[in-house]
MDTraj code that builds the backbone (N, CA, C; nanometers):
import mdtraj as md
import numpy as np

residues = "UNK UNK UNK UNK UNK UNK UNK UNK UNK UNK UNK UNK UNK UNK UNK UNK UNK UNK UNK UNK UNK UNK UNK UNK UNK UNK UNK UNK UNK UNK UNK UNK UNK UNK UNK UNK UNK UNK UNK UNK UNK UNK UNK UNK UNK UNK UNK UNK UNK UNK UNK UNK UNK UNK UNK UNK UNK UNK UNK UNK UNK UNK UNK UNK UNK UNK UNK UNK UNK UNK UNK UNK UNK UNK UNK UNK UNK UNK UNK UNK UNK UNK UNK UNK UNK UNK UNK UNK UNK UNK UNK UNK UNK UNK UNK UNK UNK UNK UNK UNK UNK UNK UNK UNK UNK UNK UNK UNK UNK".split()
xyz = np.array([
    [2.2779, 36.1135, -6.9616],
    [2.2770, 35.9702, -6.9575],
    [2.2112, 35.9248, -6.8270],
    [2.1078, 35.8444, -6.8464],
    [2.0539, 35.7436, -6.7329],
    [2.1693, 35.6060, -6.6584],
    [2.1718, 35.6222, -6.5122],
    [2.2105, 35.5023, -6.4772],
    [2.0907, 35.4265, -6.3774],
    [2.1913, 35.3027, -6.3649],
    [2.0718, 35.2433, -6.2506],
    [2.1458, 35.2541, -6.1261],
    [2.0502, 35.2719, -6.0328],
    [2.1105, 35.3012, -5.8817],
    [2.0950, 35.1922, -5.8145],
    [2.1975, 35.1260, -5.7464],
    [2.1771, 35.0173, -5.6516],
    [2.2401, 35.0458, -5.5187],
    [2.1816, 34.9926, -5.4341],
    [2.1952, 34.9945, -5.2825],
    [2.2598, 34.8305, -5.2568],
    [2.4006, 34.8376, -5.1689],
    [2.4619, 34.7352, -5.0986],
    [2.5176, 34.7935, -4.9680],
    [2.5247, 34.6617, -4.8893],
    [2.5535, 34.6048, -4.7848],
    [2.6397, 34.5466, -4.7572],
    [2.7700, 34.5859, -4.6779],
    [2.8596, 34.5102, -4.6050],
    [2.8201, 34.5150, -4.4731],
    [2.7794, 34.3630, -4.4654],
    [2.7252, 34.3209, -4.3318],
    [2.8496, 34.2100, -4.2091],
    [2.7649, 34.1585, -4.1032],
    [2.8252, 34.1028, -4.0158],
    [2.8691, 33.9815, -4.0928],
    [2.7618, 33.9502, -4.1865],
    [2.7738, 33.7942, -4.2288],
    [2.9015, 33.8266, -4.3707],
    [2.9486, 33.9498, -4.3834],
    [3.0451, 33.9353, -4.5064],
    [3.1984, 33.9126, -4.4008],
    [3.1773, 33.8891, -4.2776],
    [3.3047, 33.8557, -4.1936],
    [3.3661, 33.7219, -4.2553],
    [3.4946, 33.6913, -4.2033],
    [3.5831, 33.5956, -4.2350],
    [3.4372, 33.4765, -4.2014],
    [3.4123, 33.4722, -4.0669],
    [3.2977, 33.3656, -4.0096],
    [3.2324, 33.3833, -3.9690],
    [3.1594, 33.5122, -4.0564],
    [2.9861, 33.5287, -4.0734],
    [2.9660, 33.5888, -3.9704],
    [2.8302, 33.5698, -3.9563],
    [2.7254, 33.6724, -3.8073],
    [2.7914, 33.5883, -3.6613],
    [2.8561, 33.4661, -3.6641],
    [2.9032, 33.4362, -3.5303],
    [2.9647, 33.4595, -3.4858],
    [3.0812, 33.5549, -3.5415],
    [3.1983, 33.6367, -3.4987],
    [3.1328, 33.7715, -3.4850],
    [3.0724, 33.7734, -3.4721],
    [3.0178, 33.9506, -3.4782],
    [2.9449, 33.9503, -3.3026],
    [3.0787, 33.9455, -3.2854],
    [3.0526, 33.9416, -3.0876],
    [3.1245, 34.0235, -2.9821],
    [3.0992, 34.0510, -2.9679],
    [3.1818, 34.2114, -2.8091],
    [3.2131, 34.1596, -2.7225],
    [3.2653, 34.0917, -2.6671],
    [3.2326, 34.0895, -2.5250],
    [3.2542, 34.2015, -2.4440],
    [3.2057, 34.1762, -2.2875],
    [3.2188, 34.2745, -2.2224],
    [3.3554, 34.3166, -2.1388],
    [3.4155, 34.4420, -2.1934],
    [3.5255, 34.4904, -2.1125],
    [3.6234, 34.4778, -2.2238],
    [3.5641, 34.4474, -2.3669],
    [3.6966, 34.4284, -2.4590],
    [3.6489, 34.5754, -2.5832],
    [3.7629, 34.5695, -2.6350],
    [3.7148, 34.6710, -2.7833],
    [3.8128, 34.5584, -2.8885],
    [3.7016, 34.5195, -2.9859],
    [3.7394, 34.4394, -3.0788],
    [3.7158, 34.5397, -3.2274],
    [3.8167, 34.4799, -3.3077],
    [3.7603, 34.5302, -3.4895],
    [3.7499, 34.4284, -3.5622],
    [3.6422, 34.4482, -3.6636],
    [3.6070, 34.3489, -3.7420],
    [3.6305, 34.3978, -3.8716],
    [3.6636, 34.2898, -4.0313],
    [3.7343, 34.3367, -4.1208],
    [3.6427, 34.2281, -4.2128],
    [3.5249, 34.3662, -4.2619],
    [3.4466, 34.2799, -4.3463],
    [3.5081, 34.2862, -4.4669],
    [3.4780, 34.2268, -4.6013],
    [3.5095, 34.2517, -4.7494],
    [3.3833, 34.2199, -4.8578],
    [3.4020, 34.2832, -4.9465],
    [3.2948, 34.2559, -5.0377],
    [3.3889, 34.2646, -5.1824],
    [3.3742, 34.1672, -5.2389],
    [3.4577, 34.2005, -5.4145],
    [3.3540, 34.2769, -5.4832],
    [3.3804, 34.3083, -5.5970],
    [3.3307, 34.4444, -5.6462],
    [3.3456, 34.3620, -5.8456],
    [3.2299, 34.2747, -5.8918],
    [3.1970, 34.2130, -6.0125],
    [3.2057, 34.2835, -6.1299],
    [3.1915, 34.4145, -6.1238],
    [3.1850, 34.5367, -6.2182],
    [3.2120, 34.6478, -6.1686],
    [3.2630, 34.7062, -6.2827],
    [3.2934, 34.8761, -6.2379],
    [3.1424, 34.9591, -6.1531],
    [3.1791, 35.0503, -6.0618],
    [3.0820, 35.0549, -5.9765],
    [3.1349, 35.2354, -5.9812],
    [2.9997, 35.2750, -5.9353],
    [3.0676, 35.4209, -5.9048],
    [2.9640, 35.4919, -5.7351],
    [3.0700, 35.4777, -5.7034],
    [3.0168, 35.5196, -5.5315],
    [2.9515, 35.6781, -5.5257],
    [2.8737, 35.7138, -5.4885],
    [2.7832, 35.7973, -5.4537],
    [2.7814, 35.8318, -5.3247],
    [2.7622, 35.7588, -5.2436],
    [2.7797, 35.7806, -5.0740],
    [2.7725, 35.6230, -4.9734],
    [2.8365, 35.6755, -4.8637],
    [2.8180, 35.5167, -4.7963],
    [2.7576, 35.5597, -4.6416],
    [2.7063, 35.4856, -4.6194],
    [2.6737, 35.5132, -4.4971],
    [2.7082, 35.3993, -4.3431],
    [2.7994, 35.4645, -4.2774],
    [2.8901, 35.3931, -4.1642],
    [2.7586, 35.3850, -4.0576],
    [2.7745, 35.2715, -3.9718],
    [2.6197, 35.2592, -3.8801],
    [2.7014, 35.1807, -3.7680],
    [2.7006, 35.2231, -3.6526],
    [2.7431, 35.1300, -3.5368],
    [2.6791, 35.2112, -3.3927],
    [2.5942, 35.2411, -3.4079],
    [2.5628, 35.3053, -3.2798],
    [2.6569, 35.3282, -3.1625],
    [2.6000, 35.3385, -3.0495],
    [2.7038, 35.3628, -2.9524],
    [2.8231, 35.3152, -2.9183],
    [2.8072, 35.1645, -2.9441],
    [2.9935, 35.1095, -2.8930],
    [3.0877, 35.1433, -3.0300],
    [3.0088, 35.2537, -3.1171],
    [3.1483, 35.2485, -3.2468],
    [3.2710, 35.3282, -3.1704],
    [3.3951, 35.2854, -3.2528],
    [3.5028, 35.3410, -3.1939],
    [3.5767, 35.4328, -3.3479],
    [3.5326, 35.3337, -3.4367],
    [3.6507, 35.3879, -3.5380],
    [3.6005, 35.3257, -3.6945],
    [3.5920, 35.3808, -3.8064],
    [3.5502, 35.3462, -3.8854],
    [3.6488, 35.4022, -4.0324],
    [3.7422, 35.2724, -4.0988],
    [3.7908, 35.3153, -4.2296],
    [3.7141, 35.1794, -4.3281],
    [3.6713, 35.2774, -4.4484],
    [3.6559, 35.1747, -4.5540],
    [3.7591, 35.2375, -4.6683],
    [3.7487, 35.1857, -4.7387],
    [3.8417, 35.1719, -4.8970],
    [3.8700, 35.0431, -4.9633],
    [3.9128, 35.0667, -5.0976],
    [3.9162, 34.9659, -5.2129],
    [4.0345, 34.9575, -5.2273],
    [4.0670, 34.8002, -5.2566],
    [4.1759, 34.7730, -5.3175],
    [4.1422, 34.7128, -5.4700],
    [4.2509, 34.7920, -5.5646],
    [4.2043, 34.7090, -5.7167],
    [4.3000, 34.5897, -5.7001],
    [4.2924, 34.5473, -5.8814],
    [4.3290, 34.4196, -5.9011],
    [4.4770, 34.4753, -5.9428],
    [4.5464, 34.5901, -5.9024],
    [4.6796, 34.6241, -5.9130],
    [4.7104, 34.7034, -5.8086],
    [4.6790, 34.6360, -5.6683],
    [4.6914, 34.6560, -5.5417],
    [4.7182, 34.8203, -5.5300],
    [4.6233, 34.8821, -5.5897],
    [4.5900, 35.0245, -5.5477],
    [4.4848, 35.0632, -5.5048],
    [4.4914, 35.1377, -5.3284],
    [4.4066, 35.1694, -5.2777],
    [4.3542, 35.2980, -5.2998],
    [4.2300, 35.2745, -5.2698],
    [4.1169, 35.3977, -5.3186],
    [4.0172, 35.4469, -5.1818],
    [4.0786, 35.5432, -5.1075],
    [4.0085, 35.5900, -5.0012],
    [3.9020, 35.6041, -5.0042],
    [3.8086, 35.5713, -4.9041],
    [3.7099, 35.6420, -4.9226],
    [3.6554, 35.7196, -4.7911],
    [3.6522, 35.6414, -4.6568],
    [3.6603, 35.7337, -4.5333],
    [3.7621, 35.6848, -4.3939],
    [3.7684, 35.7568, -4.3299],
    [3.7930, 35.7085, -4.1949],
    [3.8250, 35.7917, -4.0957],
    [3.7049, 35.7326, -4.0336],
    [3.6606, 35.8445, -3.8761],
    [3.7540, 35.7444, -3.7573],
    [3.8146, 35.8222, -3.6923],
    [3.9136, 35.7833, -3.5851],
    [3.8750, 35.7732, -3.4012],
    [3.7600, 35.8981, -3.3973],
    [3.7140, 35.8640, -3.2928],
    [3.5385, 35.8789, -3.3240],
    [3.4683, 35.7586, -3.3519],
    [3.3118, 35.7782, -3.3912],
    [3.2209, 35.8233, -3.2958],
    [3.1426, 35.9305, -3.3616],
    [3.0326, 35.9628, -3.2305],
    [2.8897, 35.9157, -3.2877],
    [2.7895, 35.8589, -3.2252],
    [2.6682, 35.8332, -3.1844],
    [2.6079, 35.9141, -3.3529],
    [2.6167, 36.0360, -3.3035],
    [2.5378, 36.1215, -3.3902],
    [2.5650, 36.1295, -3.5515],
    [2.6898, 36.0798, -3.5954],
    [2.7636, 36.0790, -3.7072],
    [2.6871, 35.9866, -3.8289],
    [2.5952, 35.8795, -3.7140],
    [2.5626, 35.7964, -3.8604],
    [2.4520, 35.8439, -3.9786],
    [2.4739, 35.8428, -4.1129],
    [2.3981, 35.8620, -4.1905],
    [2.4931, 35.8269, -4.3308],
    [2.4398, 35.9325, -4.3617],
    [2.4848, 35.9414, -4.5752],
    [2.6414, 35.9972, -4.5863],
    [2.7293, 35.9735, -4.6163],
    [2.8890, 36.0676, -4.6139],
    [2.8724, 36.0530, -4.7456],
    [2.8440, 36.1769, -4.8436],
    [2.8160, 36.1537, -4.9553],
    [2.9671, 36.2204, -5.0465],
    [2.9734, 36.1755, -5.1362],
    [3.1261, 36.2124, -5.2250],
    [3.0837, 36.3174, -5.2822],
    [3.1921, 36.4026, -5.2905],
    [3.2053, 36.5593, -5.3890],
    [3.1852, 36.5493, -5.5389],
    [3.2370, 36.3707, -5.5447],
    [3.2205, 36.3197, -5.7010],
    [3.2252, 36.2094, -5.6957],
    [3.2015, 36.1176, -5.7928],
    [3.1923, 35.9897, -5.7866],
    [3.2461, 35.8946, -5.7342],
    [3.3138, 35.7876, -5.6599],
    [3.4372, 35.7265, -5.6429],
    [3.4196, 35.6267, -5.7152],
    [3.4793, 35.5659, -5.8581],
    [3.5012, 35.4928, -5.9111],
    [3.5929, 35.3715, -5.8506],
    [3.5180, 35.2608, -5.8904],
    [3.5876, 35.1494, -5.8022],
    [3.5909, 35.0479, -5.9101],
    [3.6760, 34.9983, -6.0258],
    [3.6959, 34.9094, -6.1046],
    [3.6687, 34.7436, -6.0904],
    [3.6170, 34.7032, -6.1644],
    [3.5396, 34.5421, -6.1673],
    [3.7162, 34.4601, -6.0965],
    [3.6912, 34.3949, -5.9897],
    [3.8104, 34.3390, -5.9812],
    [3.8161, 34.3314, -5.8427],
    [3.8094, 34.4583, -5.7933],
    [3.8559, 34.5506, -5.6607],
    [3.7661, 34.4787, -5.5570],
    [3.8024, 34.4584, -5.4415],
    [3.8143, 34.4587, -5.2817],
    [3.7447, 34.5534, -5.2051],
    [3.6261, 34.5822, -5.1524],
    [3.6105, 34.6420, -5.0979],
    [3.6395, 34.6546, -4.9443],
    [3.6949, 34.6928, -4.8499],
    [3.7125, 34.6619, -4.7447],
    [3.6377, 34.7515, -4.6031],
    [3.5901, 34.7804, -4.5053],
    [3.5412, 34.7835, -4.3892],
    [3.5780, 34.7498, -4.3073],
    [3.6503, 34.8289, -4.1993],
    [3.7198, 34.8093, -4.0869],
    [3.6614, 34.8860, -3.9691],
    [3.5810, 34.8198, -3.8814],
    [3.5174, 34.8790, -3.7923],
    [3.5467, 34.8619, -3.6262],
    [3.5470, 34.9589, -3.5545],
    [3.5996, 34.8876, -3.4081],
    [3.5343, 34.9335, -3.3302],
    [3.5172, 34.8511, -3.2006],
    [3.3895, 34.8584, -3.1448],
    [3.4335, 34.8458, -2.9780],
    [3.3583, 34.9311, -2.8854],
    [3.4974, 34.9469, -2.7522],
    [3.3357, 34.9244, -2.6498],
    [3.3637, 34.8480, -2.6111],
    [3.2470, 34.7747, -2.5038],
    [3.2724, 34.7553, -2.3843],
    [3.3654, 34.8673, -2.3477],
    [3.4568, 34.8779, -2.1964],
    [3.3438, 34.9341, -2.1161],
])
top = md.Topology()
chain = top.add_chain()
for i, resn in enumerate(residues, 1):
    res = top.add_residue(resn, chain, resSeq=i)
    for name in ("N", "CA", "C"):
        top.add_atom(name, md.element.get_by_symbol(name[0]), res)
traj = md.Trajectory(xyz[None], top)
């Protein structure tokens, strides 16, 4: 069977208040808690976490529409070199309904 492959983005602007909250200051470590809803059943392939040097910490996962979460990663102390493809052993199915969430923290000490 053929599928179609699509590429998305949880960005700064999927924040509570967009790209203007997507700010460090200096001497603080802040986390930001993007979301994306999920219109149709989706099946995850790989994601790729991106924060260059000030990353500190990176969990994503799904919540469905029967508040069950669906792991998918989370790196606790992030290094520089880590960013790319974290690709799944198998699919991660994520049901039309579901929450995607992104929790990223960022240490600018």
């Amino acid at each position: 069977m053929t599928r179609p492959l699509e590429r998305g983005a949880i960005f700064p602007l999927d924040l509570p208040n967009g790209w203007g909250s997507f700010v460090i200051p200096p001497n603080e470590v802040k986390t930001f808690h993007g979301t994306r809803n999920v219109p149709e059943d989706i099946s995850l392939v790989n994601i790729y976490p991106h924060c260059h040097l000030l990353g500190k910490s990176w969990e994503i996962f799904a919540t469905t529409s029967n508040n069950d979460t669906i792991k998918l990663i989370k790196i606790e102390d992030w290094d520089f070199n880590w960013q790319g493809a974290y690709t799944f052993d198998k699919l991660k199915k994520i049901p039309a309904g579901s929450t995607l969430h992104v929790i990223a923290t960022y240490d600018n000490t």
